[in-house]
N, C-alpha and C positions, 0 to 999 in steps of 0.2 A: 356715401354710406348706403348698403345694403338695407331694406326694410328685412325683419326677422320673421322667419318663415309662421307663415298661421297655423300648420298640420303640426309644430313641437310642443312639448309639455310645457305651460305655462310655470315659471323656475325653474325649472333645468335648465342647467347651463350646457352648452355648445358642447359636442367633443374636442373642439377646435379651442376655446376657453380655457379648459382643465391644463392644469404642466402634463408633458409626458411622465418626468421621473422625480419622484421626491427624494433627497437625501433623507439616509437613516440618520436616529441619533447616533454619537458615540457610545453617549452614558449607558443608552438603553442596548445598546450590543456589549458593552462590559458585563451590564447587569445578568441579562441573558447568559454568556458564557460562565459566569459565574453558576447560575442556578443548574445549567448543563452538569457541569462540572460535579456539583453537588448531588445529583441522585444521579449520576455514576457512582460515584464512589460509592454511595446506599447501596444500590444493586448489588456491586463486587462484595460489599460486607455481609448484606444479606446470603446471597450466594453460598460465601464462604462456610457461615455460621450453616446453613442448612445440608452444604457437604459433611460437615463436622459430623451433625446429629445423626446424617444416613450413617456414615462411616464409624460412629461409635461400638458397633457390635463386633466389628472385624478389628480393633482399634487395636495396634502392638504394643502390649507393657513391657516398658526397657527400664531397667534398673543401668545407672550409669554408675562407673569406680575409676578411679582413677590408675595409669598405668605408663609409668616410660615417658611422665610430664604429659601426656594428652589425657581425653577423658575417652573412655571406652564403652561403647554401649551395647550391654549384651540381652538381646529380647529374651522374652519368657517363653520356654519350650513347651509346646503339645505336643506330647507323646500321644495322645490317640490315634493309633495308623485309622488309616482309612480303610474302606469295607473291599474296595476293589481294587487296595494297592497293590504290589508283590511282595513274598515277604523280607525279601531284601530291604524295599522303599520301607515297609512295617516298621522294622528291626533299626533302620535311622531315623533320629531325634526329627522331630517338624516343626516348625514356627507361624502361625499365620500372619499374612500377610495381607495387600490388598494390589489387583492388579484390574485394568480397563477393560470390560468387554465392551463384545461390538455396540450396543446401544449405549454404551457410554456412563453406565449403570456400575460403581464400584463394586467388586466381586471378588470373594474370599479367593486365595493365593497361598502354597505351601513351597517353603523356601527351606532346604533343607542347611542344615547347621554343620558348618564345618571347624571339624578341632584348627585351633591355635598353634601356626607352627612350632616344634621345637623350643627354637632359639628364641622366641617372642618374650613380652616382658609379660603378658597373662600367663601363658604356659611356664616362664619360671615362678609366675606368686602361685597360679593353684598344683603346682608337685610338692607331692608328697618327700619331708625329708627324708634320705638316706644315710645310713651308716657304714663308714667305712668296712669293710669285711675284715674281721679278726685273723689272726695268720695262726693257719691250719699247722697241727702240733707234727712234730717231726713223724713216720712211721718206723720206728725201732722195732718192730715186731710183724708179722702177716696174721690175721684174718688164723683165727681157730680154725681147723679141719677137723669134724667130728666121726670117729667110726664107732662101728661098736668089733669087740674083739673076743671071740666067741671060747678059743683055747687062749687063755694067758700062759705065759711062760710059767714054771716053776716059781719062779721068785717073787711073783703076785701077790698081794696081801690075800687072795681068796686062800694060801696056802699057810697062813702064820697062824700061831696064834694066838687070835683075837678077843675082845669081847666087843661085839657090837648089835646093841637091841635093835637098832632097825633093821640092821640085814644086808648095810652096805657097808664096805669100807672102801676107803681111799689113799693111792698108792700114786708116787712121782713113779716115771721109765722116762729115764735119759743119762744121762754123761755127768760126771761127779765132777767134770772138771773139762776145761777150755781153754784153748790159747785167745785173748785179749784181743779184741778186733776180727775176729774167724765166728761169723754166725753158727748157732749151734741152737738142735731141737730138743724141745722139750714136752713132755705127754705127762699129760694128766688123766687117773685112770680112775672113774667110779665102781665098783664090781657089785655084784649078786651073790652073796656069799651060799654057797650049796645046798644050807639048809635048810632054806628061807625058799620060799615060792617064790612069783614071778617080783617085782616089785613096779615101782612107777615112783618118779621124782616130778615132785611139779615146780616150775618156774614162774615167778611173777613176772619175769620181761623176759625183752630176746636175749639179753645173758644169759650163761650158763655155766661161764666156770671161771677162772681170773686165776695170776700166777704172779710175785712179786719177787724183786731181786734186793733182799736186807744186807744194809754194810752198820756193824756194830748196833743191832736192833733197830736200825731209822730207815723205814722203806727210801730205795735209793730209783728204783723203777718198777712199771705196774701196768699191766697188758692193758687193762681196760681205760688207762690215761688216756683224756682227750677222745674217746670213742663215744659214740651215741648208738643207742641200740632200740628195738622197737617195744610200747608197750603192753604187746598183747600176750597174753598168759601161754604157756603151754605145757605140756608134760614128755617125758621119755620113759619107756619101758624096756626094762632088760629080764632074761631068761636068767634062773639059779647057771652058778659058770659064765655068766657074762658080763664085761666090762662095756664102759662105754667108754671112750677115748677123746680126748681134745687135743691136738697136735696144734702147737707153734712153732715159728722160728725167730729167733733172739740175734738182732746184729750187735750186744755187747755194750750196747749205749743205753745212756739214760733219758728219759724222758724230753731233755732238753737237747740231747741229740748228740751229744759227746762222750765217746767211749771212757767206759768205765778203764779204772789204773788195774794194773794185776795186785791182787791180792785173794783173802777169804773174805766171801758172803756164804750167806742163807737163803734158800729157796721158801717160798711160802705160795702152796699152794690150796684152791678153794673153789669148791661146787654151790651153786647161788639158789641150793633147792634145801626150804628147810624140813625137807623126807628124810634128809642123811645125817642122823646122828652121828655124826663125828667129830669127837672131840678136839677142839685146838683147830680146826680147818680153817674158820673164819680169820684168826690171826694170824696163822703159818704153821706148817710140819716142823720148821727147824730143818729143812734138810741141809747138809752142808755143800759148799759149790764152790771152788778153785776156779779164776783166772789167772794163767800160768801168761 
């Protein structure tokens, strides 16, 4: 045996003494992994929780609805365009958002909103219903053509005589009589009787005159059926000696678009200004009318 050297620390053992390697425990490398384990997971929640709180101001509200068996979720629109967008960009709906910049720093995001195709189940819940379109009434008649007619013929009511305080009277010019199916015109004539100065009829809408076709006193057809006219007021002025004229054409049918039978009706015609005293205008002249 070696005597022990005199120059080492008196208790200190040799390096030659010591093990080189100690085994670890198991228990205490479980324990450890465990404790690892557990403030990770801290970390990541923490983390999370304080991405939340930055992220809160830029944060999307989505209202979610149901649609087609899924749930659908539609964010909340900002409409304030931006100050240096175009006004194209402006004038489309905006949503914010949140998108990564370079430092890694959440930063506001504008995501612009696209309609709902068509045939989608949102685009059929939010349209508006429609109603079928009603079926437009047959055209049995054209569009009045208004003149004024400054020499009336001899046969004019400005030539009869009359009594009329206002200063107009009103006269049918047309055909006492028609074959059954053969369109035929008819005019209706308001005049300025010679005595009377200038006059002026005023209208409460775009009407102006209406003509009806009476079978045994029961209106059987009526120019302004099914017509829409405009509501803005207006007036007509005629010269003493001048008529004003409303020209139709009559294809013989009624309202519902089937030719009248031959027989005797009555015309009833009518000016929609109440300047024209004229009596009986509003229900009919009585004029009599043959389909031969």
């Amino acid at each position: 045996m070696s005597e022990p050297r005199r120059d080492w620390p008196a208790g200190l053992p040799l390096a030659g003494d010591a093990p080189m390697f100690t085994p670890p425990d198991p228990a205490a490398l479980l324990r450890r992994g465990r404790h690892v384990r557990r403030v990770h997971a801290f970390v990541a929640s923490a983390a999370a929780m304080l991405l939340l709180a930055m992220g809160s101001g830029v944060a999307v509200n989505a209202t979610s609805h149901r649609a087609g068996g899924s749930d659908v979720v539609t964010p909340a629109i900002d409409r304030t365009p931006s100050p240096s967008a175009s006004p194209e960009a402006a004038s489309a709906p905006q949503l914010p958002a949140t998108a990564s910049s370079g430092a890694g720093i959440a930063a506001p995001a504008t995501i612009p909103v696209r309609p709902s195709p068509a045939g989608s189940p949102v685009a059929a819940t939010l349209a508006s219903p429609t109603m079928a379109p009603l079926a437009a009434a047959p055209t049995t008649a054209t569009p009045f053509r208004r003149t004024t007619v400054r020499n009336p013929p001899t046969q004019s009511c400005l030539y009869q005589p009359i009594t009329a305080p206002s200063g107009w009277c009103l006269d049918y010019v047309g055909p006492s009589s028609t074959p059954a199916g053969v369109p035929v015109d008819f005019n209706i004539d308001i005049c300025r009787i010679n005595r009377f100065g200038s006059g002026t009829l005023r209208f409460a809408t775009g009407q102006e005159a209406d003509i009806s076709v009476l079978s045994q006193g029961k209106r059987s057809w009526k120019w302004s059926h099914g017509r829409d006219f405009s509501k803005r007021s207006h007036t007509l002025t005629a010269s003493p000696g001048e008529c004003i004229r409303w020209t139709t054409t009559w294809t013989t049918e009624d309202n519902s678009g089937r030719l009248f039978p031959p027989g005797s009706y009555s015309l009833g015609v009518q000016v929609m200004s109440p300047d024209a005293d004229l009596p009986g205008s509003a229900t009919g002249t009585g004029i009599s009318f043959e389909l031969t």
